[in-house]
C-alpha positions as a Python dict, from the first residue, in 0.01 Angstrom:
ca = {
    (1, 'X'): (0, 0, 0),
    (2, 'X'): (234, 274, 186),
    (3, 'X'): (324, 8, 434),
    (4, 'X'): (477, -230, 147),
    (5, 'X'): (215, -495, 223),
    (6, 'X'): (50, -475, -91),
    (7, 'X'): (255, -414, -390),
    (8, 'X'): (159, -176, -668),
    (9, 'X'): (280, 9, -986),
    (10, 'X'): (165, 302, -1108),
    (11, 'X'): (199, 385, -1522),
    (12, 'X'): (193, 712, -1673),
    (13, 'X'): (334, 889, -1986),
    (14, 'X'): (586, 1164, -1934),
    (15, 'X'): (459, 1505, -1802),
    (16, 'X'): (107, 1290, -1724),
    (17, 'X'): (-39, 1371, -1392),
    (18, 'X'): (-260, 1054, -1349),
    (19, 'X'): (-185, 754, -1403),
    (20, 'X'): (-349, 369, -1378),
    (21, 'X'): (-244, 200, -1060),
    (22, 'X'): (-170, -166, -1100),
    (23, 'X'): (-203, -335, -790),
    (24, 'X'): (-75, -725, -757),
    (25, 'X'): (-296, -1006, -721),
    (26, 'X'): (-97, -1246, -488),
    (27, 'X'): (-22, -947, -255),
    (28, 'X'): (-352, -867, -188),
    (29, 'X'): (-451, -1244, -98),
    (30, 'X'): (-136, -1300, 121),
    (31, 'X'): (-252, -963, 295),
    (32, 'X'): (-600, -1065, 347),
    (33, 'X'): (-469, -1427, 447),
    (34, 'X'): (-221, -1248, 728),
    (35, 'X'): (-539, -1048, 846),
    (36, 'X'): (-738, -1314, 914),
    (37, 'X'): (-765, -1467, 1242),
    (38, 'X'): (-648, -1844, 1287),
    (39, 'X'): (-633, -1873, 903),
    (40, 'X'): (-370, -2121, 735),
    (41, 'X'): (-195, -2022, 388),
    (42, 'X'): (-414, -2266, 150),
    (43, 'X'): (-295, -2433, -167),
    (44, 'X'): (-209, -2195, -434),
    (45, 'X'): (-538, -2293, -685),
    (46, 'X'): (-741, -1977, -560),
}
């Protein structure tokens, strides 16, 4: 997620020190897709 690679939001109240991290869907299977070897971006029904 530092790299940019997999986008995510984190929500808190004011003054809150934790928060819930979000993380989005579509950029964790594009990130998996560019990891694997040889693989081909497939049709969006996943």
């Amino acid at each position: 997620m530092s790299s940019g690679d997999i986008r995510s939001v984190s929500l808190r109240k004011k003054h809150q020190l934790k928060g819930t991290r979000l993380v989005n869907v579509q950029s964790v299977r594009d990130f998996i897709e560019a990891q694997t070897p040889g693989s081909e971006k497939r049709s969006e029904g996943l």
